[in-house]
C-alpha positions in Angstrom: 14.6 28.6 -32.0 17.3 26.0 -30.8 18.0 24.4 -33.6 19.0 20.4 -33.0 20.8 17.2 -34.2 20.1 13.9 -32.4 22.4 11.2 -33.3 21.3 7.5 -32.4 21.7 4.3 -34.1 18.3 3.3 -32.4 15.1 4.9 -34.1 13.2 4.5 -30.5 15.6 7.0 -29.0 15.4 9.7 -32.1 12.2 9.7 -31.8 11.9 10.2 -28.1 14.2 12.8 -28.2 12.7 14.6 -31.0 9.1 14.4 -29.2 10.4 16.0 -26.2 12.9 18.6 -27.6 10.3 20.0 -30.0 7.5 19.6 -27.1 9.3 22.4 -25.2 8.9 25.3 -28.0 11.7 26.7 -28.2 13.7 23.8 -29.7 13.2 22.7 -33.2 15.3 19.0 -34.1 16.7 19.4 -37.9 17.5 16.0 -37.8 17.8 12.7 -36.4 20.9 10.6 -38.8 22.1 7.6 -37.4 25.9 8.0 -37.3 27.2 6.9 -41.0 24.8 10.3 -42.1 25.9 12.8 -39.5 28.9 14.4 -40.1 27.0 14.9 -44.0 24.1 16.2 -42.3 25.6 18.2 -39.7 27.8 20.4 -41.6 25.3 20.9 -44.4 22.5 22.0 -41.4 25.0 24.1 -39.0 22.5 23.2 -35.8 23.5 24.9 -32.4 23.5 22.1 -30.5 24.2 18.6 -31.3 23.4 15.2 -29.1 25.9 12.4 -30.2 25.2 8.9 -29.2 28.7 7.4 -27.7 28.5 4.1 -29.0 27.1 3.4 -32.3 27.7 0.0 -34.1 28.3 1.9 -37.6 30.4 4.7 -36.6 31.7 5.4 -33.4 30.5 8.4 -32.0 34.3 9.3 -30.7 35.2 9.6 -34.6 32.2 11.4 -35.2 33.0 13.7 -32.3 36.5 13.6 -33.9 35.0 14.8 -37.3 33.1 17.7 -36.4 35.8 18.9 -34.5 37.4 19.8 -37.8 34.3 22.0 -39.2 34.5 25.8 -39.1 33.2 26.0 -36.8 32.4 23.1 -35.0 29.3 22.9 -33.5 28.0 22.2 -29.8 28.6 18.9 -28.9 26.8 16.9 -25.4 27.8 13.0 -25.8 24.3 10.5 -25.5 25.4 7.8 -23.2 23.0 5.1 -21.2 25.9 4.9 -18.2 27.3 7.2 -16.3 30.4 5.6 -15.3 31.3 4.7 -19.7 34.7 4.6 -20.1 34.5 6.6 -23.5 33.1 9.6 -21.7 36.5 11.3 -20.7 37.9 10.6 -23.9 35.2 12.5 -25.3 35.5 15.4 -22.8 39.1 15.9 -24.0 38.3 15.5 -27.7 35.8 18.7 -27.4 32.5 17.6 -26.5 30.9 20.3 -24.0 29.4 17.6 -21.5 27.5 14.1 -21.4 23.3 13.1 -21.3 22.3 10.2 -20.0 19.3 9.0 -21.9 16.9 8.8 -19.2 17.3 12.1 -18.4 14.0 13.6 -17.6 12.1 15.5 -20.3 12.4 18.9 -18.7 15.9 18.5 -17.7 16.5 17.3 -21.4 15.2 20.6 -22.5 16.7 22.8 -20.2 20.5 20.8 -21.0 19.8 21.6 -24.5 19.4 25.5 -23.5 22.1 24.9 -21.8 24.2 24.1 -24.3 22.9 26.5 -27.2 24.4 29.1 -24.5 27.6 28.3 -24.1 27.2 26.7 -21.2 28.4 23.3 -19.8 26.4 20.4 -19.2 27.4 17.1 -17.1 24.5 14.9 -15.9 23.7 14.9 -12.2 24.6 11.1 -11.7 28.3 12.1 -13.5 30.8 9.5 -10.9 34.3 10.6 -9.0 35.2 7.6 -11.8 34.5 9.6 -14.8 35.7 13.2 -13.2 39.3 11.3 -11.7 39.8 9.8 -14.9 39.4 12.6 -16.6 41.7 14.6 -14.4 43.9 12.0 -14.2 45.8 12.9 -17.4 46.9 16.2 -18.0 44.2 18.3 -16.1 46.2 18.4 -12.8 45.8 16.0 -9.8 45.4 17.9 -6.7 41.9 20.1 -7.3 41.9 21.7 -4.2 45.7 23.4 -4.3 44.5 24.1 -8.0 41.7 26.0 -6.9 43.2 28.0 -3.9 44.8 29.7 -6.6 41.8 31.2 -7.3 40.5 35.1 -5.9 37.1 34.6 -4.0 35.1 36.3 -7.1 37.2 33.8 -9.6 35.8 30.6 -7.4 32.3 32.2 -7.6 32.6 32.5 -11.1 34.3 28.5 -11.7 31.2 27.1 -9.7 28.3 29.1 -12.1 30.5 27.7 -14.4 30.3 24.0 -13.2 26.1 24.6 -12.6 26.5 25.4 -16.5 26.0 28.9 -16.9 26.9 31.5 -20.1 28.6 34.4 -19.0 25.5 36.5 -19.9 23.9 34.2 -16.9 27.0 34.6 -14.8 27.0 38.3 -15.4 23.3 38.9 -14.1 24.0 36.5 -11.4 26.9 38.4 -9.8 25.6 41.6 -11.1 29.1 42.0 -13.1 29.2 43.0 -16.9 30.0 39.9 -19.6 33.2 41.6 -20.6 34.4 41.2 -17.1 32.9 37.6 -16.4 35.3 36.9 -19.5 38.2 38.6 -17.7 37.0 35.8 -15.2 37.1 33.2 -17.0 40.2 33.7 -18.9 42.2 34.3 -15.2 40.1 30.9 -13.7 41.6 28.9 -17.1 45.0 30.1 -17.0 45.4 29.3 -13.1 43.6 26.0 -13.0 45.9 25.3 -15.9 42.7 23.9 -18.4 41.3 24.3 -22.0 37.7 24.7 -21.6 35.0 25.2 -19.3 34.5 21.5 -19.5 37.8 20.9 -17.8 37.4 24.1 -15.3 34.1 22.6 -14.3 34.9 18.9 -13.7 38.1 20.6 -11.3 35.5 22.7 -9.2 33.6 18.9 -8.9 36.8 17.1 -8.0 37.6 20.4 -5.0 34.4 19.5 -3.9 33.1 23.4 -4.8 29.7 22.0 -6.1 28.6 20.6 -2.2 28.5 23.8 -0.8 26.8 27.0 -1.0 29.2 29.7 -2.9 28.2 33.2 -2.1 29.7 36.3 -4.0 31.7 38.5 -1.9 
């Protein structure tokens, strides 16, 4: 089981969340805190995977985010917006969080994000804007995407675009038909040419080259 944390100051929206997470059978939500409760709660549960609603009046969920960042370890982090254009979001991306929900986002899509997640994957909702990814490129991540990627080997871009889709290396590996400890040799190379942190950052440069409109086929 996938265990959960859903953090909202809105009891409609912990709810919903926890009827459709534990609907899908594999997910179990620990808890639902509003965000004065959840650093308590969420070091003293140790989920997998935690939802963090962006804006709460109480707490902001950027200190939350902040918080967590400091426990050993920190746990899995998606950011609960209602806009996909928030201007919180890349601030959160840098901070650590692995990706951003929107809150309509469809009950089977919810589920699967969550999976997502729990695997060490990325997730960035589909309706993510070139206003969130260029401002979050825009400081520090590199500006031109494209030369930043033609550093890249065919097999590497491969690799950086499962990675944008939100793929763990296990998934990457019996993608490609490649073992994990060489989709991490991957990985590593992709992070130290594109000059990033995280998988976060890797992916939201394989958005901004425009890698994610195309087919990518291994070679």
């Amino acid at each position: 089981m996938i265990r959960v944390v859903v953090v909202d100051d809105e009891e409609l929206v912990r709810t919903g969340f926890r009827l459709i997470l534990q609907a899908a059978g594999d997910i179990e939500v620990v808890a639902t805190p509003t965000g004065a409760q959840a650093v308590r709660e969420i070091s003293l549960l140790k989920p997998d995977v935690v939802l963090l609603d962006i804006r709460m009046p109480d707490v902001d969920g950027l200190t939350i985010l902040r918080r967590l960042q400091g426990l050993k370890p920190p746990p899995v982090v998606a950011m609960l917006t209602t806009f996909d254009s928030d201007e919180y979001i890349a601030t959160a991306l840098r901070t650590g969080a692995s990706g951003f929900v929107l809150k309509d986002t469809g009950p089977e899509q919810l589920a699967q994000m969550v999976r997502t997640l729990a695997h060490g994957g990325v997730v960035l909702s589909p309706k993510v804007t070139r206003t969130v990814v260029d401002g979050y490129l825009g400081s520090g991540a590199g500006s031109d995407a494209a030369e930043q990627v033609g550093l890249l080997t065919d097999r590497e871009r491969v690799v950086l675009v499962l990675i944008a889709e939100g793929l763990s290396n296990t998934e990457i590996g019996a993608r490609i038909h490649i073992s994990v400890g060489t989709v991490k040799d991957h990985v590593s190379a992709i992070l130290t040419k594109l000059r990033v942190g995280s998988r976060v950052q890797a992916a939201l440069v394989a958005q901004r080259a425009g890698l994610l409109e195309g087919d990518q086929e291994p070679r």
